[in-house]
C-alpha positions as CSV (number, residue, x, y, z in Angstrom):
1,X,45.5,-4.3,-20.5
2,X,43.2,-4.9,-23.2
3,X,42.1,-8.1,-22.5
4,X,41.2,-6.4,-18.2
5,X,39.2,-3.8,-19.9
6,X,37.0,-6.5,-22.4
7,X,36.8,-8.2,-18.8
8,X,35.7,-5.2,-16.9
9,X,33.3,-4.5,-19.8
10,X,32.1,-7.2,-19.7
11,X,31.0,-7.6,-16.3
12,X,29.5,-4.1,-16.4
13,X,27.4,-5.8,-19.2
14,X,26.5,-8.2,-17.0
15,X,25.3,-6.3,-14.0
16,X,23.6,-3.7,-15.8
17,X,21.4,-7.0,-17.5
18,X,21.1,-8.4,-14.2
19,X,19.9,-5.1,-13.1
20,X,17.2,-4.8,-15.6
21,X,15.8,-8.5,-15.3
22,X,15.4,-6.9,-11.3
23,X,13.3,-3.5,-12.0
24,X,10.2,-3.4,-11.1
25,X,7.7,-5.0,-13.5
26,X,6.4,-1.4,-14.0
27,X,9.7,-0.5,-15.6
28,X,9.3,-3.4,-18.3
29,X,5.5,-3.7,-18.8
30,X,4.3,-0.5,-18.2
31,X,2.3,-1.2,-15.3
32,X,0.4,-4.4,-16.5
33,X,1.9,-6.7,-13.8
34,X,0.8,-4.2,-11.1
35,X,-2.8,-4.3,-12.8
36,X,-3.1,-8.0,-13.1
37,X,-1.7,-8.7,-9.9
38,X,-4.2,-5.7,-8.9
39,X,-7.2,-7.7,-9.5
40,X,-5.7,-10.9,-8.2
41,X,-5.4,-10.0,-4.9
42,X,-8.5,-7.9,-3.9
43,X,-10.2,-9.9,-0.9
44,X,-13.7,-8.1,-1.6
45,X,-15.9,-8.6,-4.3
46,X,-15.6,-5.5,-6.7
47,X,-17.8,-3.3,-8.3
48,X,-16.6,-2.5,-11.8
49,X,-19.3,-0.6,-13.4
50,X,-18.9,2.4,-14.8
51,X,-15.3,2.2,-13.2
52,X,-12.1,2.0,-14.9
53,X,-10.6,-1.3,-14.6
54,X,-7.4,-0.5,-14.9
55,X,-7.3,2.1,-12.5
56,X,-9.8,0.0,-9.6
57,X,-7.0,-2.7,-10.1
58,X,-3.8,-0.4,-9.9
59,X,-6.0,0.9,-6.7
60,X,-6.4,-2.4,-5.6
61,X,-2.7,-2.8,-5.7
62,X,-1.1,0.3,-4.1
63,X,-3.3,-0.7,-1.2
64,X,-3.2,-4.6,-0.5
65,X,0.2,-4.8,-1.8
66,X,2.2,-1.6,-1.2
67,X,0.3,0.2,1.4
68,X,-0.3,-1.5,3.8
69,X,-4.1,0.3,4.4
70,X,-5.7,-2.8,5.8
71,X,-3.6,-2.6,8.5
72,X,-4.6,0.9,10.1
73,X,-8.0,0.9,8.6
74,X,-9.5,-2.8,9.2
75,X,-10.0,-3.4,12.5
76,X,-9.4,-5.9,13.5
77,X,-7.4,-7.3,10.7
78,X,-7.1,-10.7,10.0
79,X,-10.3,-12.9,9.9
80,X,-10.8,-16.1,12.5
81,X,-7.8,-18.6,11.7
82,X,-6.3,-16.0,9.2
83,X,-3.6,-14.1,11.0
84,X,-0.1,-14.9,9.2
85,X,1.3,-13.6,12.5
86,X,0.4,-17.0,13.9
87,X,1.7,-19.2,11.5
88,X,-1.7,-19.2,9.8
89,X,-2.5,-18.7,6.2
90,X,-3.5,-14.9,5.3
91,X,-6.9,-14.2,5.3
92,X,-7.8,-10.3,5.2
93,X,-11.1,-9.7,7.9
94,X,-13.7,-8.9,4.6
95,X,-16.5,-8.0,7.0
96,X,-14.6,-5.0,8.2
97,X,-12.6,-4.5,5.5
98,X,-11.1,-0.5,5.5
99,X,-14.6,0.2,8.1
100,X,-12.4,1.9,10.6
101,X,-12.4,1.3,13.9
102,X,-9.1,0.5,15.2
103,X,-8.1,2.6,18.1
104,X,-5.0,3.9,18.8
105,X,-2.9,6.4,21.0
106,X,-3.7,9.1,22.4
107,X,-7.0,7.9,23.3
108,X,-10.2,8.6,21.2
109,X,-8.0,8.5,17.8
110,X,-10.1,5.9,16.0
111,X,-9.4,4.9,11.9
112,X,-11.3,6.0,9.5
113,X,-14.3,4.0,7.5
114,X,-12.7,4.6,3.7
115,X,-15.4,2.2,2.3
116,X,-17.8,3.9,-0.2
117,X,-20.7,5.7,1.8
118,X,-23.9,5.9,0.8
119,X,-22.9,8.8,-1.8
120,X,-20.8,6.1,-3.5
121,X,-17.5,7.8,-2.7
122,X,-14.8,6.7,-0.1
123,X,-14.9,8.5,3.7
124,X,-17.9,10.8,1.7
125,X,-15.2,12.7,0.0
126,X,-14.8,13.6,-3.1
127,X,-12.0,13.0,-5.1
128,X,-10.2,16.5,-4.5
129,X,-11.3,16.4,-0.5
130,X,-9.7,12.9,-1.2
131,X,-6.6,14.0,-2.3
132,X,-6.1,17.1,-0.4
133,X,-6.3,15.3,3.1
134,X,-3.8,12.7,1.7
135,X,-1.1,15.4,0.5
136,X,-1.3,17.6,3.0
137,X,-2.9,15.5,6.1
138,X,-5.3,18.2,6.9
139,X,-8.5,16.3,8.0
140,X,-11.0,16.5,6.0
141,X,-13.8,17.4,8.6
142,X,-13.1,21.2,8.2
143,X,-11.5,21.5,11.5
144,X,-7.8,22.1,10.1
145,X,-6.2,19.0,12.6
146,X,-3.7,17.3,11.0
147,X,-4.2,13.6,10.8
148,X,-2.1,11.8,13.3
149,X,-1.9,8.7,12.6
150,X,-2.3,8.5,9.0
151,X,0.7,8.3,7.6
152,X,0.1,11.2,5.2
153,X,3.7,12.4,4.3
154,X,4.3,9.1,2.4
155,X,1.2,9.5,0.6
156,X,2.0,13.3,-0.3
157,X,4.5,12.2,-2.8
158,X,1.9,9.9,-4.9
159,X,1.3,10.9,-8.0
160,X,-2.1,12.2,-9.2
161,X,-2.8,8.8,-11.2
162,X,-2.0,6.9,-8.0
163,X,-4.1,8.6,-5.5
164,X,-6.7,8.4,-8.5
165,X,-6.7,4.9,-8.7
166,X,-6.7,4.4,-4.7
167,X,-10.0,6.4,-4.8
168,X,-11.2,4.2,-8.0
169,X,-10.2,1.5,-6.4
170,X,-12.1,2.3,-2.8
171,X,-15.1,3.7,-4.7
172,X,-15.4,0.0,-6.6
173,X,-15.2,-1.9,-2.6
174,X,-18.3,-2.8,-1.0
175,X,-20.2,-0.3,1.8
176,X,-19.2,-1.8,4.8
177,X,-21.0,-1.2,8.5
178,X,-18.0,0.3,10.3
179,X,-16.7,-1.0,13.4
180,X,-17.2,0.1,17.0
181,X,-16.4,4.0,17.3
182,X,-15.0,4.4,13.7
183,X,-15.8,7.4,12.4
C-alpha cells in the first residue's frame, strides 16, 4: 500500500504541475503577456499620449483577442483578400475599424461607431456613460432601450480595470468615418 499511495502522490504532483504550466499567462506574469501581446496585435496605428500604456494594450487585448468587438462593430470585417473564412490570411478591415455600420435583425438595428469622436472619447461617452451601458445594456442615448445586440450580459461581469482599459484602449484608436447608417 505504501508504495500505491507514493504512486498516487505522485501523479497528483504531476497533474497539478501540468496544470500550472496551462493557466493563463495572467496567473504567472501578472498580466504582462496579455499586455505585450496587447500591443502586438493592434491593426491601427495607436495614439499613446497622455494614455496609459499598459492599460491601451490590455484594451487592445480584451478586444482583438478575447472579445471578439471587430466582429459586430466593423463592418464589414475583413479587408480585400483578408477574410480567414476563405482560406486567406487575417487582415482586420482598418478603414472601418469599430465605425459601426453593420446591420442586423430586426431591421434598422445598426452597430455602433466606438472609435473616438471628436470629443476624444469612444461612442461620445464618457467613461461612466461607458461603463454603465456595458453593465447594464441600457443604451446610452437616454431612451432607456436595452441594447439588443450587444452582448452586454458578458460584459457586465468585467471588472472595472477591464472595462477601463477597453475605453483606454478605444480612446488611443484613430477617429474613423463610420460606415453607411452607423450610428
Amino acid at each position: 500500500m505504501p508504495l500505491f499511495a507514493a504512486v498516487c502522490c505522485a501523479g497528483i504532483l504531476l497533474l497539478m504541475a501540468a496544470g500550472a504550466a496551462q493557466r493563463p499567462a495572467k496567473a504567472q506574469d501578472g498580466g504582462q503577456s496579455e499586455i505585450r501581446r496587447g500591443l502586438e496585435i493592434a491593426p491601427v496605428p495607436l495614439n499613446l499620449n497622455g494614455k496609459n500604456v499598459a492599460l491601451v494594450a490590455l484594451g487592445s487585448y480584451i478586444v482583438n483577442a478575447n472579445s471578439d468587438c471587430n466582429a459586430c462593430h466593423t463592418w464589414a470585417n475583413w479587408a480585400a483578400g483578408g477574410n480567414p473564412y476563405l482560406g486567406q490570411p487575417a487582415r482586420v478591415n482598418t478603414a472601418g475599424y469599430l465605425a459601426g455600420g453593420r446591420p442586423f435583425n430586426p431591421p434598422g438595428v445598426i452597430s455602433a461607431d466606438i472609435t473616438p469622436w471628436e470629443n476624444g472619447m469612444p461612442a461620445g461617452l464618457t467613461l461612466d456613460q461607458f461603463k454603465n451601458a456595458l453593465r447594464t445594456g441600457h443604451d446610452p442615448d437616454g431612451s432607456g432601450r436595452l441594447l439588443q445586440i450587444m452582448p452586454w450580459p458578458y460584459f457586465a461581469n468585467m471588472t472595472d480595470r477591464d472595462l477601463e482599459a477597453i475605453y483606454e484602449y478605444l480612446k488611443a484608436i484613430p477617429p474613423i468615418q463610420p460606415g453607411p447608417g452607423a450610428g
